[in-house]
C-alpha positions as CSV (number, residue, x, y, z in Angstrom):
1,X,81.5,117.1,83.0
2,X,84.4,114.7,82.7
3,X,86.7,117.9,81.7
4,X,85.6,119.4,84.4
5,X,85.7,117.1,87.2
6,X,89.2,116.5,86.1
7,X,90.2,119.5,84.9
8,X,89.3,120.9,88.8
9,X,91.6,118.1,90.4
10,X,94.8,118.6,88.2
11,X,94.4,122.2,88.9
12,X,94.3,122.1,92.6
13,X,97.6,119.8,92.4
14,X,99.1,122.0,90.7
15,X,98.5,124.8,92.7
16,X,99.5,123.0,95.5
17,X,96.7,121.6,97.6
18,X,97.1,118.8,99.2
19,X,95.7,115.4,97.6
20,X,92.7,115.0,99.7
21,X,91.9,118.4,99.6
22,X,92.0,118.4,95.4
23,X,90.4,115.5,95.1
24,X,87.2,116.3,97.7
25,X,86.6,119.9,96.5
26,X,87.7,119.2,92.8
27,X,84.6,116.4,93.2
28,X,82.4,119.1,95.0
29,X,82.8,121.3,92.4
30,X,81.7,119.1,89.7
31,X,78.8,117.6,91.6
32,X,76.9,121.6,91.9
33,X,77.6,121.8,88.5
34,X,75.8,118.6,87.5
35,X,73.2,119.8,89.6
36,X,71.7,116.2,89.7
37,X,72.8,115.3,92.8
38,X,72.2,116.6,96.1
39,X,75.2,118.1,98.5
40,X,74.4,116.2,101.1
41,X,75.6,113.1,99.4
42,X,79.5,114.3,99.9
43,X,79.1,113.6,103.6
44,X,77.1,110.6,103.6
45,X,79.5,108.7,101.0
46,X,82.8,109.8,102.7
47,X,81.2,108.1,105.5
48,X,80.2,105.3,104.1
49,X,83.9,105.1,102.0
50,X,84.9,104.6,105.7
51,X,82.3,102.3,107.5
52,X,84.4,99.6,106.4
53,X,86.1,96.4,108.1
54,X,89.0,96.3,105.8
55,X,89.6,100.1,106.6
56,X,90.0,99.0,110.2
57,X,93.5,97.2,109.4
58,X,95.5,100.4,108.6
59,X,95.7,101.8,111.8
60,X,96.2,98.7,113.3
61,X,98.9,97.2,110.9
62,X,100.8,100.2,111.6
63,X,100.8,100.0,115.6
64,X,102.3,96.8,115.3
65,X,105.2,98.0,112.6
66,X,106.1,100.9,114.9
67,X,106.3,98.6,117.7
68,X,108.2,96.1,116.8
69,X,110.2,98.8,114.9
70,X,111.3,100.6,118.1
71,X,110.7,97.6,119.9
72,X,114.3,96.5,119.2
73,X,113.6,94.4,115.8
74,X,115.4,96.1,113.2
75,X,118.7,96.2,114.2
76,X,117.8,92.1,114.9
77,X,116.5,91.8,111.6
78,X,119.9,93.3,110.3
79,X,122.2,91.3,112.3
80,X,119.9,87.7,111.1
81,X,120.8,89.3,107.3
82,X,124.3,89.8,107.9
83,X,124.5,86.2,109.7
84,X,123.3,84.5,106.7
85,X,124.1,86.9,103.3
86,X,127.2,88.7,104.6
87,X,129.8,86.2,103.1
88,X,128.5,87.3,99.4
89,X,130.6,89.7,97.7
90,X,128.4,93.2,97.9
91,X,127.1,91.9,101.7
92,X,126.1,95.3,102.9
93,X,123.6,95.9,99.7
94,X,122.3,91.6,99.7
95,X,122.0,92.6,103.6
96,X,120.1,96.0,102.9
97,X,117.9,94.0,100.3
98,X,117.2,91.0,102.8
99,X,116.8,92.8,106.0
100,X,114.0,94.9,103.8
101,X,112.4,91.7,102.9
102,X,112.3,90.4,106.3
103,X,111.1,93.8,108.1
104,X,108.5,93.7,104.8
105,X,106.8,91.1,106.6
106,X,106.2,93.3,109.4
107,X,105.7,96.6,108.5
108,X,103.7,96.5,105.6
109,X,104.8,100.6,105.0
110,X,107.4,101.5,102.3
111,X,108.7,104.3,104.3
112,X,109.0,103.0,107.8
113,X,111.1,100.2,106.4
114,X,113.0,102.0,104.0
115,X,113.7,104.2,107.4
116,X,114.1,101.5,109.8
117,X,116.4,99.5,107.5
118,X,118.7,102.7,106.1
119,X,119.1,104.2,109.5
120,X,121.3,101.3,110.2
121,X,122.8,100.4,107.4
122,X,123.2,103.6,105.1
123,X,126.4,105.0,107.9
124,X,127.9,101.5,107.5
125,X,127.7,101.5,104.2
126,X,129.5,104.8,103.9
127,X,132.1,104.1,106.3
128,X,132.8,100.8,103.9
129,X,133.2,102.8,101.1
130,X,130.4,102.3,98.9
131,X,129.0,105.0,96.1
132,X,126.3,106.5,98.3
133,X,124.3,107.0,95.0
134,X,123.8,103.4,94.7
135,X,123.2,102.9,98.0
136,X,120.4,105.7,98.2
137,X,118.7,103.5,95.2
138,X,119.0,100.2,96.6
139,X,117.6,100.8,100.1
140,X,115.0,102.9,98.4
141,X,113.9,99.9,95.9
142,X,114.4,97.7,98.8
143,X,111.7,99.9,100.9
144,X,109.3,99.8,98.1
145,X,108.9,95.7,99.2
146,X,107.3,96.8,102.2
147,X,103.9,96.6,100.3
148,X,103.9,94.0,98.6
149,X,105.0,91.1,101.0
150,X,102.3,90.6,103.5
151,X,101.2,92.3,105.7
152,X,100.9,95.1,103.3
153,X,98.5,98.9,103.4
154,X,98.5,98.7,99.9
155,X,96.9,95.3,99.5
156,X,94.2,96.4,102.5
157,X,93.3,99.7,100.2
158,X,93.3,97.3,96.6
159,X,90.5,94.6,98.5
160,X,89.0,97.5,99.8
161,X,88.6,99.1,97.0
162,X,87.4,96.1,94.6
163,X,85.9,94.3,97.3
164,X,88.2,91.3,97.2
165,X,89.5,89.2,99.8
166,X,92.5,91.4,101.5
167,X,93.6,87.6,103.0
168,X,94.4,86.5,99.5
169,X,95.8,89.6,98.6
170,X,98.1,89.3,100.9
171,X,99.0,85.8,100.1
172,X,99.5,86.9,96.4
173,X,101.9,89.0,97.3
174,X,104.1,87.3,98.7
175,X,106.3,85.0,95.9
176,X,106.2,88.6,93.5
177,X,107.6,90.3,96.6
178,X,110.4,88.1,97.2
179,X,111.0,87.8,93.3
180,X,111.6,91.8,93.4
181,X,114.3,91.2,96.3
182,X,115.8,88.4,94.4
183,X,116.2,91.0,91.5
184,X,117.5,93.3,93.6
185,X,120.1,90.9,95.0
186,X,121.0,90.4,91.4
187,X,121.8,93.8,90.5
188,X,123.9,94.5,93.9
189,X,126.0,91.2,92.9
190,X,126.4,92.6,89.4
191,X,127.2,96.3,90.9
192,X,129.5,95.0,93.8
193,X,131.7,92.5,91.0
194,X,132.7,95.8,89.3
195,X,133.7,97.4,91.8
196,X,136.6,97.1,94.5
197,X,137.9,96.0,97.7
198,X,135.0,98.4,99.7
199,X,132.3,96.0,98.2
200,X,134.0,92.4,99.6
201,X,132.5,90.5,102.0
202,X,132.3,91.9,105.2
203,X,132.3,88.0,107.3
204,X,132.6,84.3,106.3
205,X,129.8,81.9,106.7
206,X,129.2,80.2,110.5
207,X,126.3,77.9,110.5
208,X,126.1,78.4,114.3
209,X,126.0,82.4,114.3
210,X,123.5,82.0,111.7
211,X,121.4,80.0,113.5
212,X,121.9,82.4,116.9
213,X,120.9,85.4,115.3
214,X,117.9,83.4,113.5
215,X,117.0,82.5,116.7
216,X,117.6,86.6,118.7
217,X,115.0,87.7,115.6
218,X,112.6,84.6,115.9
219,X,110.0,86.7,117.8
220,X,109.9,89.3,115.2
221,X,109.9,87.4,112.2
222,X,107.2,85.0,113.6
223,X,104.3,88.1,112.7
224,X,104.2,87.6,109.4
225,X,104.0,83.7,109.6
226,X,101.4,84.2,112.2
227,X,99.1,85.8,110.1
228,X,99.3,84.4,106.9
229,X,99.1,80.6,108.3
230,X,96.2,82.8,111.0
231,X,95.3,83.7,107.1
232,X,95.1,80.9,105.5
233,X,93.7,78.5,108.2
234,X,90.5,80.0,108.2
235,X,91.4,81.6,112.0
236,X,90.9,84.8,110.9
237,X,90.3,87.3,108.7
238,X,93.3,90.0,107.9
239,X,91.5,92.3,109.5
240,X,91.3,89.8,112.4
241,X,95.0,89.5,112.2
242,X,95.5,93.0,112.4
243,X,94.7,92.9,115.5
244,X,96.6,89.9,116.2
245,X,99.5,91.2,114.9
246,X,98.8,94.4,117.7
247,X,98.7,92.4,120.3
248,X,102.0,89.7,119.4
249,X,103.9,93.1,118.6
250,X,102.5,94.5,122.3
251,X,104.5,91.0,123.9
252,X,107.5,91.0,121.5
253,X,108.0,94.5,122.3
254,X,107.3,94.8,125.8
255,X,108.1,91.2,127.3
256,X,110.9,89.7,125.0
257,X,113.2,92.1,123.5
258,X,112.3,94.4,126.4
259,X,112.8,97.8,124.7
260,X,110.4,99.5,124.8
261,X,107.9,100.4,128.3
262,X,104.5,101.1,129.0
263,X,105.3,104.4,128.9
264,X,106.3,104.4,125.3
265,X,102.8,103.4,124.1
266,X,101.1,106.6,123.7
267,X,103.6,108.0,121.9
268,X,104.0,105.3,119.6
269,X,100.1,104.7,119.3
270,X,99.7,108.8,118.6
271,X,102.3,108.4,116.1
272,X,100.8,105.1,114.2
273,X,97.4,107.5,114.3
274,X,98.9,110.2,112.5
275,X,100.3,108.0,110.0
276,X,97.0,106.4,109.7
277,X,94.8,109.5,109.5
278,X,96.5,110.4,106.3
279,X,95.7,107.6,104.5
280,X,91.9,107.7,105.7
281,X,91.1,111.6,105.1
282,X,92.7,110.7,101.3
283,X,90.6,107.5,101.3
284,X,87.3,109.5,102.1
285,X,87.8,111.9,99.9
286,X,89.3,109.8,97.2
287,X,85.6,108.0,97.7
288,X,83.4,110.3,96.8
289,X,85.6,110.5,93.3
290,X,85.0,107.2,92.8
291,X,81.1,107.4,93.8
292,X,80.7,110.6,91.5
293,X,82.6,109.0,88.3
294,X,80.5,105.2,88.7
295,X,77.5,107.1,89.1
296,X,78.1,108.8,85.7
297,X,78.8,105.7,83.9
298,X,82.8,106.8,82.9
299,X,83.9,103.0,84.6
300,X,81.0,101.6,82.1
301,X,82.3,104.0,79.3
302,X,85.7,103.1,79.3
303,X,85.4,99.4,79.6
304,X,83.0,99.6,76.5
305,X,85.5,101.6,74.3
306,X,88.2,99.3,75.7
307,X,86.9,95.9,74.7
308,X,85.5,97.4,71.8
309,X,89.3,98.8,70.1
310,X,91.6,96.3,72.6
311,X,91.0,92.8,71.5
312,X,93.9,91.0,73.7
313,X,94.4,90.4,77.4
314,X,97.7,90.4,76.6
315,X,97.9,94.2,75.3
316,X,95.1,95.3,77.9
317,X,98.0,94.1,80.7
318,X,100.7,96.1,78.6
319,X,98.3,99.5,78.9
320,X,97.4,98.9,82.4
321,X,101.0,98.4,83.4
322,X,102.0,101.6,81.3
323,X,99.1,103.8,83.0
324,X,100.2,102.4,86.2
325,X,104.3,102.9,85.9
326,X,103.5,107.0,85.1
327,X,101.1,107.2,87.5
328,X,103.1,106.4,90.3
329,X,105.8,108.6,88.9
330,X,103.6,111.4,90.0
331,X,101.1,110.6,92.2
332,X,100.9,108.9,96.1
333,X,100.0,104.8,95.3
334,X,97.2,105.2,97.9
335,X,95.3,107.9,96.1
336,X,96.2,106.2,93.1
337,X,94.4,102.7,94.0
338,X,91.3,104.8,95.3
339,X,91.0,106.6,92.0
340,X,92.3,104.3,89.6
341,X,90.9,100.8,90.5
342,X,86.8,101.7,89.9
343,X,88.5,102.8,86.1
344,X,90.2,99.4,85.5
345,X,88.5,97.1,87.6
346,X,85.8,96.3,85.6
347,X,88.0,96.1,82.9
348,X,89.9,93.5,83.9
349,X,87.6,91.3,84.6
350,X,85.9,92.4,81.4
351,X,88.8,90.6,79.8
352,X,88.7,87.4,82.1
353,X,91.7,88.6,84.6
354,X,91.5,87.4,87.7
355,X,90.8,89.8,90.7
356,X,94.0,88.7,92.9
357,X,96.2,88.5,89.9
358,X,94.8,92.0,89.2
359,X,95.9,93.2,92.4
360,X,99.2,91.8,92.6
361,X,100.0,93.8,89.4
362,X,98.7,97.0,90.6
363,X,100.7,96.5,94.0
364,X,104.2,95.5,92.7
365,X,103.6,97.8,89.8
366,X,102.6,101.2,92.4
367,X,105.7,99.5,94.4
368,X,108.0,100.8,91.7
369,X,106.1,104.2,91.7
370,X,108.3,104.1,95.4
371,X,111.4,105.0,93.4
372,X,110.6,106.7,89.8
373,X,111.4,110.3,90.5
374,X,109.6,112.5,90.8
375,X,107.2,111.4,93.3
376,X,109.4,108.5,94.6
377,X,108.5,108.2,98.4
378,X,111.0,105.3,99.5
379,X,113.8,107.9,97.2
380,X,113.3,110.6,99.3
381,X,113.4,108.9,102.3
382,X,116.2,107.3,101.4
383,X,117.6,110.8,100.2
384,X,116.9,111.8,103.6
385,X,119.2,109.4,105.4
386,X,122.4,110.1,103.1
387,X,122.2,113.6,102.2
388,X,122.2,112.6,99.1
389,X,120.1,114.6,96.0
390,X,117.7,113.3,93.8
391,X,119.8,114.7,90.6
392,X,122.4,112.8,92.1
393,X,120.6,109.4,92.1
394,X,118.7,109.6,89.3
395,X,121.5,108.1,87.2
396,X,121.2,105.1,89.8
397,X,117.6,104.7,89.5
398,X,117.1,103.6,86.5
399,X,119.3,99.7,87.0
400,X,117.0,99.5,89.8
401,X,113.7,100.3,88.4
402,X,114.9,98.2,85.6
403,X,115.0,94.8,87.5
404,X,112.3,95.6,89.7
405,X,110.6,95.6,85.8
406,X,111.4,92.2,85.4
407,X,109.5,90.9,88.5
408,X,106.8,93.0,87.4
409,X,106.8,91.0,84.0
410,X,106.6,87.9,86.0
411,X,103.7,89.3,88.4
412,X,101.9,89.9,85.2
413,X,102.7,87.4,82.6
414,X,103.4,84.1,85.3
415,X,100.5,84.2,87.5
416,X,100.0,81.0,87.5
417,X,103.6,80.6,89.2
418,X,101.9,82.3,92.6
419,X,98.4,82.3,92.4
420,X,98.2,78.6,93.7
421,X,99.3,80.4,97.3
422,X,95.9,82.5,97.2
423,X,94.3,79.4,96.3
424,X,95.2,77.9,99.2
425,X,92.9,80.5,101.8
426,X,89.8,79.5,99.3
């Protein structure tokens, strides 16, 4: 049954069906053939995948990125990094990585920021001079932050999924997240000294224009402090601040910055839906996976054989990270936490890991997924705004997946250096 049930679902990607669409009837197919279950289970557990408070978070963290993305942030958010990172030699890539952090915070999609931020920067970047190919990487690893500084999708699907707090998910990801920029940083310093004059410093340091641009993107950046200190106060839940963070993007937006109208909310509402409804009809379907391989003991199965042959936490970490790292080389992070985390959940704690230091792994290490070709979302986005291929890049890729590595091996192996933050929301 096993062989069959995944047997069906790598044959329908193949073929080309979409994800959902492999996944639901790949399940179907193996549930008639088991015959112990009745059909009219498939319904009533893709609705109950979704009759779920957590769930409700998706659509709504995504209204409030697209707002406050056409709502005149970005281009703030880029001129607040320039004021305070553009003296440093390689400014354009420190102000791609920090103006990703920042919209991070805000977002919580790797492809809207890697969007929002590369639409401004990736034609300056070229007109300085700078080898396209690295810049295609960089603002693609600098996308892949988007989920795992907080507010992040990812984290929303990871407590959905293991039934742990989203609040201190989100909390946990936030020192990894800015560990991965700081790596990032790193490498464009490294990249930029090797390079010539297109790579100087594009201003000098002025304390006072610093502070006026902090103060132009003040609004914006005030979300994400909103609703972790909303978060970690006990004010409200994240889903809670979802809607919170709707309603603060709705004034920014509107009342502040001005730039968008009333008449722009449909538009922008319809488009957050779309968005949304992608991730919910893979969610459903993903589901009923999950339901169908619990109900025939393969979660149980596997943590048996793995406790039984893997006697450290230690190597159980290494394996989880490798299974995760070519995972997200081929297959969308959302789909992958739907289908993955009822395998190795139980495992994990099997072995004493902690359930927010679980998740932080999985998030930073699907974050990297963002820019491992072939899948590589943030990369073809990022492809998108310079022309650029991914044959071209790939060269490029591997620097950056390299010290996005390292904060992974800190994620994993130093939770104790950000876990006290999640503690905090307790």
């Amino acid at each position: 049954m096993i062989g069959i049930l995944f047997g069906s679902i790598l044959f329908l990607f193949i073929i080309g069906a979409p994800i959902a669409v492999g996944l639901g009837m790949g399940t179907t197919l193996s549930i008639i053939i088991d015959g112990n279950f009745p059909l009219v289970l498939i319904p009533q557990r893709m609705f109950t995948g979704l009759d779920s408070w957590p769930i409700m978070a998706i659509p709504l963290f995504m209204i409030a990125g697209n707002l406050m993305d056409e709502g005149g942030l970005s281009k703030r958010i880029i001129d607040f990094a320039q004021a305070w990172v553009g003296w440093i030699k390689g400014s354009l890539a420190m102000v791609c990585v920090l103006g990703s952090m920042v919209f991070a915070g805000i977002s919580g999609s790797s492809t809207a920021d890697t969007a929002a931020v590369g639409s401004i920067l990736m034609p300056l970047m070229r007109d300085k001079g700078y080898d396209m190919r690295f810049a295609t990487v960089l603002q693609a690893g600098a996308g892949a932050i988007g989920p795992i500084i907080p507010p992040s999708i990812l984290m929303v699907l990871i407590g959905y999924s293991t039934n742990t707090s989203v609040g201190r998910l989100f909390l946990a990801g936030f020192i990894p997240g800015v560990i991965v920029g700081l790596c990032l940083m790193v490498y464009s310093y490294i990249h930029a000294s090797r390079r010539g004059e297109a790579y100087a410093a594009t201003t000098k340091f002025n304390f006072k224009e610093a502070l006026k641009q902090t103060w132009s993107a003040l609004p914006g950046i005030g979300l994400p402090f909103l609703i972790i200190f909303g978060i970690v106060g006990g004010v409200f839940t994240a889903t809670e601040g979802a809607g919170v963070a709707v309603l603060y993007a709705l004034i920014v937006s509107l009342f502040i910055y001005k730039e968008i109208t009333i008449k722009d909310l449909p538009r922008l509402f319809l488009k957050s839906a779309e968005s949304a409804s992608m991730i919910i009809v893979i969610t459903s379907a993903a589901y009923i996976f999950s339901w169908f391989i619990t109900a025939k003991q393969i979660p149980a199965l596997i943590t048996a054989f793995m406790t039984a042959h893997v006697h450290s936490k230690f190597v159980f970490l290494i394996f989880l990270n490798v299974v995760l790292f070519i995972v997200g080389m081929f297959m969308e992070s959302f789909t992958a936490i739907i289908v993955l985390m009822p395998i190795f959940f139980p495992v994990a704690t099997a072995f004493g890991i902690d359930p927010i230091h679980f998740g932080a792994i999985v998030c930073v290490n699907l974050a990297i997924g963002y820019v491992t070709p072939p899948y590589g979302a943030t990369l073809f986005v990022s492809c998108g705004l310079t022309g650029k291929s991914i044959k071209e890049v790939v060269p490029f890729c591997l620097p950056v997946i390299g010290f996005m590595l390292i904060a992974l091996i800190f994620t994993t192996y130093l939770p104790q250096a950000y876990l006290w933050l999640p503690a905090l929301a307790k």
